[in-house]
C-alpha positions in Angstrom: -36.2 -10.8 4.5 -33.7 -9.7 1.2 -33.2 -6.2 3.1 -31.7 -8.4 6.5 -29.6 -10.0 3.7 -28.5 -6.9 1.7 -27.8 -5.5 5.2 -25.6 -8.1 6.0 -24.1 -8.7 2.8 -23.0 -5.0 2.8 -21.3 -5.1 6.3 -19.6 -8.8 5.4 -18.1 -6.4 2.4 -16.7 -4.0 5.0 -15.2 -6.5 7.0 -13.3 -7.8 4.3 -11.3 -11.2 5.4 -11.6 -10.0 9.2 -13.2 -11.7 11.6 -12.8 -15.2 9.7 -12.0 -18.4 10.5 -8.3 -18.6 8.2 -7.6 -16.7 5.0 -10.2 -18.3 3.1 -13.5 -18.6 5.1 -14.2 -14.7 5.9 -17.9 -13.0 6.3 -18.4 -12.5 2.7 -17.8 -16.1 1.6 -20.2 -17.0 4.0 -23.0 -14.5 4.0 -22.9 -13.7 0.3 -24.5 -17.1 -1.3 -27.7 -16.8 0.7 -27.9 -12.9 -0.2 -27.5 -13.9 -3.8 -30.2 -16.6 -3.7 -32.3 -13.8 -1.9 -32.1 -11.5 -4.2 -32.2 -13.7 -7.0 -35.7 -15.4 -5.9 -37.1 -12.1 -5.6 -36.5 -10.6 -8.7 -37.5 -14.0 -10.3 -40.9 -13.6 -8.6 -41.2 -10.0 -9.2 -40.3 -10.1 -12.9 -41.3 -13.5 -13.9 -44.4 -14.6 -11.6 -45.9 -11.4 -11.1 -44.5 -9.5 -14.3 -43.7 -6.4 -13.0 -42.0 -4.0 -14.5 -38.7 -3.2 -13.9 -36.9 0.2 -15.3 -33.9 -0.4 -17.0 -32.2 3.1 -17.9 -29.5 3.5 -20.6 -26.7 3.6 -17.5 -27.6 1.1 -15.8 -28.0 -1.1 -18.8 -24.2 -0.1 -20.3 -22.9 -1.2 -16.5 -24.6 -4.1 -16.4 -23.2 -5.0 -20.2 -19.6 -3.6 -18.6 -19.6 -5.9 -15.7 -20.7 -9.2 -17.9 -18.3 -8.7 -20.4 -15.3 -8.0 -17.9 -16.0 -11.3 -15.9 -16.9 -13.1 -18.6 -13.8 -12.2 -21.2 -11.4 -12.8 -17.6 -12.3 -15.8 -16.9 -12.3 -17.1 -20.5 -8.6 -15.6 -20.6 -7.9 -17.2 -17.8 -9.7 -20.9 -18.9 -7.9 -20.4 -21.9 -4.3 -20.1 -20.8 -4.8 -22.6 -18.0 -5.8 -25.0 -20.2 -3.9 -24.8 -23.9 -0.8 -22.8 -22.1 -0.5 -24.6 -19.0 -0.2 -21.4 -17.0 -1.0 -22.0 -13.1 -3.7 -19.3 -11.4 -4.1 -19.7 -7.5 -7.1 -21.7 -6.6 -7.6 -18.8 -3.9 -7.8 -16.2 -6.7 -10.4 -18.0 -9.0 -12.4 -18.4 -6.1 -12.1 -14.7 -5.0 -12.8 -13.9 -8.3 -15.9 -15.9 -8.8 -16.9 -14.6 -5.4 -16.5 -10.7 -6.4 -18.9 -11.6 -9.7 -21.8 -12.9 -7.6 -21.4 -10.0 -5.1 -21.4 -7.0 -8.2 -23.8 -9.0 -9.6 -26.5 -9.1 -6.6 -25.7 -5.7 -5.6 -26.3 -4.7 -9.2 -30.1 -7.1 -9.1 -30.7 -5.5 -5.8 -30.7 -1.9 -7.3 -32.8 -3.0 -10.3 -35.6 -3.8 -7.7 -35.1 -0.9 -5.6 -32.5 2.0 -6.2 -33.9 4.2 -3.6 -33.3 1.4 -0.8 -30.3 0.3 -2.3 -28.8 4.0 -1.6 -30.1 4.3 1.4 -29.3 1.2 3.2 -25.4 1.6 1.8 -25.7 5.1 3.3 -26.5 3.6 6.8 -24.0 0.8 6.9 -21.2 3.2 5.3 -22.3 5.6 8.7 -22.1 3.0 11.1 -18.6 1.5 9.5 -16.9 5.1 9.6 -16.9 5.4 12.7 -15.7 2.2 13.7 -13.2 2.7 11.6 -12.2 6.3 13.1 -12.8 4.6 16.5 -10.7 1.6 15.7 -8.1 3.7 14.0 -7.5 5.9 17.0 -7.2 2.6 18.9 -4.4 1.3 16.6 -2.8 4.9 16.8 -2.9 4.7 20.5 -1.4 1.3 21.2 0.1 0.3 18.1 -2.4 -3.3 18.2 -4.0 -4.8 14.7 -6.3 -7.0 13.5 -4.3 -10.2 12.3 -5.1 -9.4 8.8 -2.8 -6.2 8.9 0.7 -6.6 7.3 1.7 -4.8 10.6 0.2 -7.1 13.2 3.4 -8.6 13.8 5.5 -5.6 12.6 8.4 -3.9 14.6 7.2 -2.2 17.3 8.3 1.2 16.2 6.1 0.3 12.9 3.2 -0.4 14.1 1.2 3.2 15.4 -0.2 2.9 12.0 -4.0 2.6 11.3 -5.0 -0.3 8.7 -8.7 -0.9 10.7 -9.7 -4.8 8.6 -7.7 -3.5 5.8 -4.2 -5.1 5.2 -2.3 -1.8 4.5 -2.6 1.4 5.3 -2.9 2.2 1.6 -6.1 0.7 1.0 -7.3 2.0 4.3 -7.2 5.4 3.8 -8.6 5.1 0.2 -11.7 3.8 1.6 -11.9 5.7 4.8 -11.5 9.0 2.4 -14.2 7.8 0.0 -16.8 6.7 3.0 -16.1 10.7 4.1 -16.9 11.8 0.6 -20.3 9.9 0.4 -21.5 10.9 3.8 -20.3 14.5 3.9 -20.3 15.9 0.6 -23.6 17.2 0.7 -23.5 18.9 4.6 -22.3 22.3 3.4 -26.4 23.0 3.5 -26.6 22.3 7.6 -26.9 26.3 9.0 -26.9 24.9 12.7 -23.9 25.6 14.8 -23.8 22.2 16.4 -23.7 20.2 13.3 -21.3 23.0 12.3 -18.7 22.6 14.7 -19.7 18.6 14.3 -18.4 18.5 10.9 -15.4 20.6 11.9 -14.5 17.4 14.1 -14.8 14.7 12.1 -12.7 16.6 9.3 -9.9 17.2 11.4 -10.1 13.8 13.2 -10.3 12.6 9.1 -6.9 14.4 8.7 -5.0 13.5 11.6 -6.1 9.6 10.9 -4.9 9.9 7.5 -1.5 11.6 8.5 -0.8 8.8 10.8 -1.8 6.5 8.1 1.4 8.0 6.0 -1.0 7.9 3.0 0.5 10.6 1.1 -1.9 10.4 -2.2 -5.0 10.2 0.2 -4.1 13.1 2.5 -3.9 15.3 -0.7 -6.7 14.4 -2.5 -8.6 15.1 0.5 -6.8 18.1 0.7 -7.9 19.2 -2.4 -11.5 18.0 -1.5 -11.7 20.5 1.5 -10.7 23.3 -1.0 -13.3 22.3 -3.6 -16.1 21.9 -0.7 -15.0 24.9 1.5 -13.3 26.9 -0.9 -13.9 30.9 1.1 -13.5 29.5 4.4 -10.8 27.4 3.9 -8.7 29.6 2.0 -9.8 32.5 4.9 -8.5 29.9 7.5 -5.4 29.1 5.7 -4.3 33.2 5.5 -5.1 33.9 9.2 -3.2 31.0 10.6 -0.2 31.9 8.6 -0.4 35.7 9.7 -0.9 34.2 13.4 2.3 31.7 12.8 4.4 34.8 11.6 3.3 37.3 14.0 3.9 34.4 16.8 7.3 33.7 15.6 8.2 37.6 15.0 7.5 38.3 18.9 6.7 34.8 20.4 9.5 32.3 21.7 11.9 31.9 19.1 12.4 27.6 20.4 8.6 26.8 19.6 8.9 28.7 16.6 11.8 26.8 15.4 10.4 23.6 16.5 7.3 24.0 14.2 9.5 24.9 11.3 11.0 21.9 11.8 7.8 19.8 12.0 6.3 21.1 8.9 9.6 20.7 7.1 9.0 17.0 8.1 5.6 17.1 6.9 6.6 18.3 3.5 8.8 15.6 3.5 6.6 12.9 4.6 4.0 14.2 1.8 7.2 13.9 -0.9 6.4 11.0 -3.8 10.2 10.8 -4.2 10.9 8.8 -1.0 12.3 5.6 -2.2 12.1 6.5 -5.4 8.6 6.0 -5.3 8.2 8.2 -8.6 10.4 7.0 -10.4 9.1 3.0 -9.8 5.3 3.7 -10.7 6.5 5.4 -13.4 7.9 2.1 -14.8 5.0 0.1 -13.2 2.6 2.0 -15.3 5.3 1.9 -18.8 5.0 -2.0 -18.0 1.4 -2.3 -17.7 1.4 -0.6 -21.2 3.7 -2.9 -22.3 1.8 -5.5 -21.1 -1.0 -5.3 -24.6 1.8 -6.8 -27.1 2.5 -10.1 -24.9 -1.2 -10.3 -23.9 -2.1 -9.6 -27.7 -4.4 -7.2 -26.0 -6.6 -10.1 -24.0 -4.8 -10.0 -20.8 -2.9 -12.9 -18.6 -6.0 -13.7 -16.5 -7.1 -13.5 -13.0 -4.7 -11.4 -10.6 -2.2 -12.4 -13.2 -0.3 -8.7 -12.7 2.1 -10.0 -10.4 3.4 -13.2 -12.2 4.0 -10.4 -15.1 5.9 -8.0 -13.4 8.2 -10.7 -11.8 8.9 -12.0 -15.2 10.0 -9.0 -16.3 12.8 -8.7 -14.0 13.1 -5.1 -14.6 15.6 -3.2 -11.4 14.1 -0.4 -11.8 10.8 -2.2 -10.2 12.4 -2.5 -7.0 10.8 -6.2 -7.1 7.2 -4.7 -6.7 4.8 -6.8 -8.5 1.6 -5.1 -8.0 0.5 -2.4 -10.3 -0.2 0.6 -8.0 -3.4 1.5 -10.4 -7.0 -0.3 -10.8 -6.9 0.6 -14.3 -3.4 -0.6 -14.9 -4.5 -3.8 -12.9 -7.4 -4.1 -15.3 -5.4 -4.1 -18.4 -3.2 -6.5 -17.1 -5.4 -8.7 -16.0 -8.8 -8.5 -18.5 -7.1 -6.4 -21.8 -7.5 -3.6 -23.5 -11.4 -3.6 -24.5 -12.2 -3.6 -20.7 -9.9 -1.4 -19.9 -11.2 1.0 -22.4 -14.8 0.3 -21.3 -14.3 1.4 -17.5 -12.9 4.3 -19.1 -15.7 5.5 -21.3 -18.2 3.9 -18.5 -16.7 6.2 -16.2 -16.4 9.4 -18.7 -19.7 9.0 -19.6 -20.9 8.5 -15.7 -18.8 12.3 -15.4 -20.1 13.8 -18.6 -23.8 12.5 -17.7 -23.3 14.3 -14.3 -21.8 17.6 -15.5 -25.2 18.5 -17.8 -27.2 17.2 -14.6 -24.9 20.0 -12.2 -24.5 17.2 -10.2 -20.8 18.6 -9.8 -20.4 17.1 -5.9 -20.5 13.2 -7.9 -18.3 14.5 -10.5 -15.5 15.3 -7.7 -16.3 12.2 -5.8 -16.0 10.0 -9.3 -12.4 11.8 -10.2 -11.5 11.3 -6.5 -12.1 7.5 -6.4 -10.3 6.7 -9.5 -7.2 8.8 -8.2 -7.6 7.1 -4.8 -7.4 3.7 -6.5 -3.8 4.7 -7.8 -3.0 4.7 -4.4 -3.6 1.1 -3.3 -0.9 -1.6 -4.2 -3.5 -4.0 -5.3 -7.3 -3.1 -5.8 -9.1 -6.1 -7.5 -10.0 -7.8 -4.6 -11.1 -4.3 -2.8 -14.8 -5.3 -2.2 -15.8 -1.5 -1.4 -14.5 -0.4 -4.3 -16.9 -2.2 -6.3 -20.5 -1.1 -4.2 -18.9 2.7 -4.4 -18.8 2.7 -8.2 -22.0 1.1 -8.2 -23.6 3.4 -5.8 -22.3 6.2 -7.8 -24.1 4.6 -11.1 -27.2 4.4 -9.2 -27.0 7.8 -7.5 -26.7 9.4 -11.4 -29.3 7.2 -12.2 -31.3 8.7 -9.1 -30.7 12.1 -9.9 -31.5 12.3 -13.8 -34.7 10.9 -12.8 -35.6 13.9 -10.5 -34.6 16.1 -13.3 -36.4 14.9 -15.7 -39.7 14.9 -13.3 -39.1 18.4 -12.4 
């Protein structure tokens, strides 16, 4: 019965607020307390009644000490200045934020009892969700219809032929979509058949023309630079002869189509530019902010999703009037203070570092890639995938020094 639940608890987290009934009854809400009381009855018996034992490595251990401490010192913050500094937190975020404790939480118990299932049921669900999303993402491309959860369901028509899939932006979107393809594909550089070959060549180009539609600049390079790091010879082989075929075309070829695909890469480059409305320039003083943030905050934090209340008191004009950090980390100091900030950093070196000595170098890309990715999103706390990722990742490292150490 708790792997139905942890199956369905891991497709409520991939539906987000979709498919609800109103902003604040969605899948996870309703799926998640049962999951939790799954879970939690079956460690209890395991551990408890039958007194078996349950491996506890030093990494798994430090995250679970990282996660306690982070809710725990937030919501204190938050109790804190609620109560002695009258300072007014959405009922909706205290909820949401209680909700994403329970769900790290039981994911977190769930790979305690079995990491091995744990990876491979968030393997299947992570399949069957990527390609609804490519499928669904197509769709919106094609007929420029969303979910109502998109901020572009009721968006000017010329707007809208951009995929968000359950997502509201197209930001967070791609982030995800870009880190399901990293934790599905990484490792299929070792398939020799041709079908599976020409497969993968599919779904990568499909990957980039979904993420150029999406306009997610940050995503569409990083996976960039992904392709390089995975296909390094070929890539850089494909790369040369296309550009010798584009100048031999254009040398003798018709001098309108070359001139027309100038012009669409020019537009390209531009599209892919960080300096379109001063977009630099803005997350440059988002990030000077957040920093800023430590002497107000004496270094606690302001509390739950508390990162936009700060930036609007600021009334800084060089923000533009965006109030949401454009960083998880940033978001994180804001929000829960300096120690936890500082702890997801060391949690995360060390989670690098650990997989470095093991030559686990694919995790070490996918780990640098997520935390880039997550500078891309707006707004990331309330991201559910973000949090299984990380914590597949954990158990993955966990997975692997184990083989290591047995061979």
């Amino acid at each position: 019965m708790y792997k139905f639940f942890f199956l369905i608890l891991l497709t409520a987290i991939f539906l987000l607020n979709s498919f609800g009934f109103g902003p604040n009854i969605y899948p996870l809400r309703l799926v998640l307390p049962f999951s939790a009381l799954v879970v939690g009855l079956l460690f209890f018996q395991k551990v408890i009644i039958e007194q078996k034992k349950v491996t506890l490595s030093p990494l798994l251990l430090v995250t679970g000490l990282f996660f306690a401490y982070m809710f725990l010192h937030t919501f204190l913050v938050t109790g804190y200045r609620a109560f002695f500094l009258d300072v007014n937190y959405a009922t909706a975020d205290v909820l949401n934020y209680a909700l994403l404790a329970v769900l790290v939480m039981t994911i977190f118990f769930y790979a305690l009892l079995d990491r091995a299932k744990m990876l491979r049921f968030s393997y299947g669900v992570v399949r069957f969700f990527y390609v609804s999303y490519a499928l669904f993402a197509v769709y919106e491309i094609a007929t420029g219809n969303h979910l109502p959860s998109s901020n572009l369901y009721d968006a000017p028509s010329w707007m809208r032929y951009v995929p968000t899939a359950v997502y509201f932006n197209s930001n967070d979107f791609a982030a995800i979509f870009t880190l399901m393809f990293l934790f599905l594909f990484t490792d299929f550089q070792s398939s020799r058949k041709l079908y599976a070959r020409l497969g993968m060549a599919a779904c990568i180009i499909l990957h980039i023309f979904i993420l150029y539609k999406s306009q997610s600049r940050l995503s569409f390079l990083l996976f960039g630079g992904f392709l390089l790091y995975q296909y390094p010879k070929r890539l850089s082989a494909l790369l040369f002869l296309s550009f010798l075929l584009f100048f031999f075309i254009g040398w003798f070829g018709e001098t309108s189509w070359y001139m027309q695909t100038l012009d669409s890469l020019a537009k390209l480059k531009q599209d892919l530019s960080f300096e379109e409305r001063n977009s630099t320039v803005v997350r440059l003083y988002l990030y000077k902010h957040a920093l800023l943030s430590v002497v107000p905050s004496s270094g606690m934090g302001f509390g739950i999703n508390a990162s936009a209340n700060y930036y609007q008191s600021i009334m800084d004009p060089n923000l533009f009037h965006i109030t949401n950090p454009h960083s998880y980390i940033f978001e994180l100091l804001i929000n829960s203070g300096v120690v936890v900030t500082l702890f997801y950093l060391f949690l995360n070196g060390y989670l690098m570092v650990k997989n470095w000595m093991l030559h686990n170098y694919n995790l070490v890309i996918q780990l640098i890639i997520y935390n880039l990715l997550l500078f891309s999103s707006s707004s990331s706390l309330f991201l559910w995938p973000i949090y299984l990722f990380f914590l597949i990742y954990i158990v993955a490292t966990v997975e692997h020094e184990e083989k290591e150490i047995k061979n």
